[in-house]
C-alpha positions as CSV (number, residue, x, y, z in Angstrom):
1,X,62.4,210.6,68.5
2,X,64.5,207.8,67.6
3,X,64.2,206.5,64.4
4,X,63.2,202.8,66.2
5,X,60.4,204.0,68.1
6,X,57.5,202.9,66.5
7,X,55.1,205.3,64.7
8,X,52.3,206.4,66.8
9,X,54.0,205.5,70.5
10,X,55.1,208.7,70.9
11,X,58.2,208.9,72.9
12,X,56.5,206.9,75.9
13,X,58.9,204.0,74.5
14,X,62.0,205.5,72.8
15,X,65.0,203.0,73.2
16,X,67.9,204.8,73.7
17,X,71.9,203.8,73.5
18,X,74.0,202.2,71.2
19,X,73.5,198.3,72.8
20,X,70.6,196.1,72.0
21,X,69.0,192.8,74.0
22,X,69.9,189.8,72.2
23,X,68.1,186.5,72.9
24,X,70.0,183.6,73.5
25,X,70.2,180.2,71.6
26,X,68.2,177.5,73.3
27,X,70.5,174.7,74.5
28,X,70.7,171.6,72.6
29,X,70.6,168.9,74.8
30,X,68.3,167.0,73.6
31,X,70.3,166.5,70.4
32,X,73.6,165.6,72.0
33,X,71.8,162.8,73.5
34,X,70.2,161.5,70.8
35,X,73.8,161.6,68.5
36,X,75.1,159.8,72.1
37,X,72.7,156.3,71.6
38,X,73.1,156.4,68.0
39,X,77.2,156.5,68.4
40,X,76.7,153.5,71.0
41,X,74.5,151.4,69.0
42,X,76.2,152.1,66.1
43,X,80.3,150.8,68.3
44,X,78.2,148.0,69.8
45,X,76.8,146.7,66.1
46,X,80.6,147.2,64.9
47,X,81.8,144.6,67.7
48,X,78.9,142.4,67.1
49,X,80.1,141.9,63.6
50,X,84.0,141.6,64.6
51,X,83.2,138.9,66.6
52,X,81.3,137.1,63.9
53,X,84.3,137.6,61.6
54,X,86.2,135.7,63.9
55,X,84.3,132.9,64.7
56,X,83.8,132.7,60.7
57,X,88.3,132.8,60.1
58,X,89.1,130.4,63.3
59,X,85.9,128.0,63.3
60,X,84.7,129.0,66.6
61,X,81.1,128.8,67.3
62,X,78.9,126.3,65.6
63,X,81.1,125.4,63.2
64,X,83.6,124.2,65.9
65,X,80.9,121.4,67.0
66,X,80.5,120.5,63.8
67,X,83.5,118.8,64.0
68,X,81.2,116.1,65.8
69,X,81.1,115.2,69.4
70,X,84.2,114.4,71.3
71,X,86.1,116.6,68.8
72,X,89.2,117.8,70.4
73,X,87.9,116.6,73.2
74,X,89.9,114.5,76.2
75,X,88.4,110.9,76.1
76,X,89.7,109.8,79.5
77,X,90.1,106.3,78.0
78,X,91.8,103.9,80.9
79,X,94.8,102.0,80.2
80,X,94.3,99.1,77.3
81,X,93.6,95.8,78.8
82,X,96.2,93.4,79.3
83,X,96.8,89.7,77.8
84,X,93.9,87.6,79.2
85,X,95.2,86.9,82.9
86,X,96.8,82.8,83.7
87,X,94.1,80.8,85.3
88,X,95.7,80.7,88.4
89,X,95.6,76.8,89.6
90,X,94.4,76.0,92.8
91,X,95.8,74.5,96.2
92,X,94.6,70.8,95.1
93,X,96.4,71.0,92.0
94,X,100.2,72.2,93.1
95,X,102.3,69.3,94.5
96,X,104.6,70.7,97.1
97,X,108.0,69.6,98.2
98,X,109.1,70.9,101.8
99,X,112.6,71.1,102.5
100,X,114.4,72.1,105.5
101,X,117.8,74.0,105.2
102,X,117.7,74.5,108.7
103,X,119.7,72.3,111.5
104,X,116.3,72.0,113.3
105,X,115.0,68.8,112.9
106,X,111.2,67.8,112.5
107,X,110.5,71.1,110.8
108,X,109.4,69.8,107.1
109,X,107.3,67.6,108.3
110,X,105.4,69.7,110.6
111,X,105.0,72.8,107.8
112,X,104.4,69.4,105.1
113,X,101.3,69.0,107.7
114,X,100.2,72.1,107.9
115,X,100.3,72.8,104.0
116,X,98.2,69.1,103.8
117,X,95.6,70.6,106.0
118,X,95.5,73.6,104.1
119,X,94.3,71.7,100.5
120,X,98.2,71.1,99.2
121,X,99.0,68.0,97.6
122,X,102.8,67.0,99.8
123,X,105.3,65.4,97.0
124,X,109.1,65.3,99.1
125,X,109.6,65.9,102.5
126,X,113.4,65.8,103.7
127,X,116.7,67.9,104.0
128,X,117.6,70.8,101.3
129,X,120.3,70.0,99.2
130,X,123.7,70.8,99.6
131,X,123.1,74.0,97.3
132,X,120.3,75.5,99.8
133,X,121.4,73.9,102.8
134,X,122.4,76.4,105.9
135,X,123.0,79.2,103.2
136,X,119.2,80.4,103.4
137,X,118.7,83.2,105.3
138,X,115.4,84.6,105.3
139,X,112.1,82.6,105.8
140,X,112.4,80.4,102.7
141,X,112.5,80.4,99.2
142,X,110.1,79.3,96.8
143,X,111.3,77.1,94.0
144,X,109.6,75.9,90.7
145,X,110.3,75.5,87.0
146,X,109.8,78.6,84.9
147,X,106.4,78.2,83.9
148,X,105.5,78.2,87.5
149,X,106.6,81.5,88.1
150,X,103.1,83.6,87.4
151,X,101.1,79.7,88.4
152,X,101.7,78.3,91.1
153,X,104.2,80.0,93.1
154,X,102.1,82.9,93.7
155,X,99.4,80.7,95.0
156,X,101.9,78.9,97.2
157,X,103.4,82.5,98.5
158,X,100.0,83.4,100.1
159,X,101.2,80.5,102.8
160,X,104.4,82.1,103.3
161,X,104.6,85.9,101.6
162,X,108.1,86.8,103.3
163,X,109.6,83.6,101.4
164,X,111.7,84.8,98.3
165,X,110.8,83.4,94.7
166,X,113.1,81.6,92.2
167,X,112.8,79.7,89.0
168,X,114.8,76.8,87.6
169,X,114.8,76.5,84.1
170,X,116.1,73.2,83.7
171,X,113.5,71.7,85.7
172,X,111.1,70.1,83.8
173,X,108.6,68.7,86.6
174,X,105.5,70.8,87.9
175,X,106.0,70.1,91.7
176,X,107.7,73.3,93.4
177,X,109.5,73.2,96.5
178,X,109.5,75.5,99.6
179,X,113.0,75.5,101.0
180,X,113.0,76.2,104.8
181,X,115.1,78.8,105.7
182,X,116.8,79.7,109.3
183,X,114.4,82.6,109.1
184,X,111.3,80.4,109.3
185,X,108.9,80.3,112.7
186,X,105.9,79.2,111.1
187,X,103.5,79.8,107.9
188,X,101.4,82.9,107.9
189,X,98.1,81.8,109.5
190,X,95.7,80.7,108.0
191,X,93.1,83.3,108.4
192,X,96.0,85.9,106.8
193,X,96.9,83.1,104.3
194,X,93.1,82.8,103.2
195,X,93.1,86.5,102.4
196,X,96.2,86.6,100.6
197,X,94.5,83.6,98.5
198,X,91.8,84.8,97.9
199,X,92.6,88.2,96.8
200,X,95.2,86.7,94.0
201,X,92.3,84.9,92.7
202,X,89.3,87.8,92.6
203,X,88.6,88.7,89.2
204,X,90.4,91.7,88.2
205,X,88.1,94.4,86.9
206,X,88.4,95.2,83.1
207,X,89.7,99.2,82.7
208,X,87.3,100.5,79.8
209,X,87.3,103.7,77.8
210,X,85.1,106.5,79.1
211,X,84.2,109.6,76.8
212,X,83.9,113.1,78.7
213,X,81.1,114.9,76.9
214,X,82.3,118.7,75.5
């Protein structure tokens, strides 16, 4: 009998051989996947603080509004208004001379008539002189002193807009003339000329600053 059988079995359950049964470990899953959450809530609190660190060192976050509102931050202010705008005068008020550098006759005084019907005060009505005379081309040219130049040529040139604009300096008078050139038909009608006029005088709108909100 073999000094592991048990007293009083007998031989019924001798164990024989030199190799034994050996039990196995249990596996320990349920370990690994506890150490696995721990390791990923432990990264994901490690990240949480790096980013807070950052914000803190560049002033991201809250402290970056602190600044105030619209702090870097694009405005989108329009352009700065301009001088307050010439009161432009109006049809009544701008004596006209009409001057025909043409060789057809008669054609001052019917454009003088025309302009008269329209609201113009008529000052001279003749020939151009020997400066303008056969030597305009185009349409006609528009002729006033200097100060007339943002006045009351603009308002004349609704009548005739293809008519080139010039300013005499040593003119000291306000009439302004409208030199006939061998280029001229007719004015613009007066429907188109009424347009013209009364889009130079609308009131311009006033560009304002707007502030885009962050």
């Amino acid at each position: 009998m073999s000094m592991l059988t048990p007293p009083g079995m007998g031989g019924q359950y001798r164990i024989t051989g030199d190799k034994y049964p050996r039990m196995k470990r249990p596996r320990r899953r349920g370990r690994l996947a506890v150490a696995t959450v721990v390791c990923a809530a432990l990264l994901g609190v490690a990240g949480w603080g790096s980013l807070q660190l950052i914000d803190v060192f560049t002033g991201g976050g809250k402290k970056a509004s602190a600044a105030g509102p619209g702090a870097d931050c694009p405005t989108g202010a329009g352009p700065s208004p301009s001088a307050s705008p010439v009161t432009l005068p109006k049809p009544g008020q701008i004596t006209v001379n009409v001057l025909n550098a043409t060789p057809r006759s008669g054609l001052a005084r019917r454009t003088a008539d025309e302009l008269k019907k329209r609201g113009f005060k008529i000052g001279v009505v003749g020939n151009a002189t020997a400066k303008y005379d056969k030597k305009v081309a185009g349409t006609g040219v528009l002729l006033g002193p200097t100060a007339s130049l943002n006045t009351s040529l603009p308002v004349l040139a609704t009548q005739l807009r293809t008519a080139e604009r010039r300013t005499d300096a040593a003119r000291k008078d306000t009439a302004v003339d409208l030199i006939l050139g061998t280029g001229f038909k007719e004015l613009d009608t007066k429907v188109d000329a009424d347009r013209a006029l009364a889009a130079l005088t609308a009131p311009k709108p006033t560009p304002t600053a707007s502030r885009k909100s962050c």
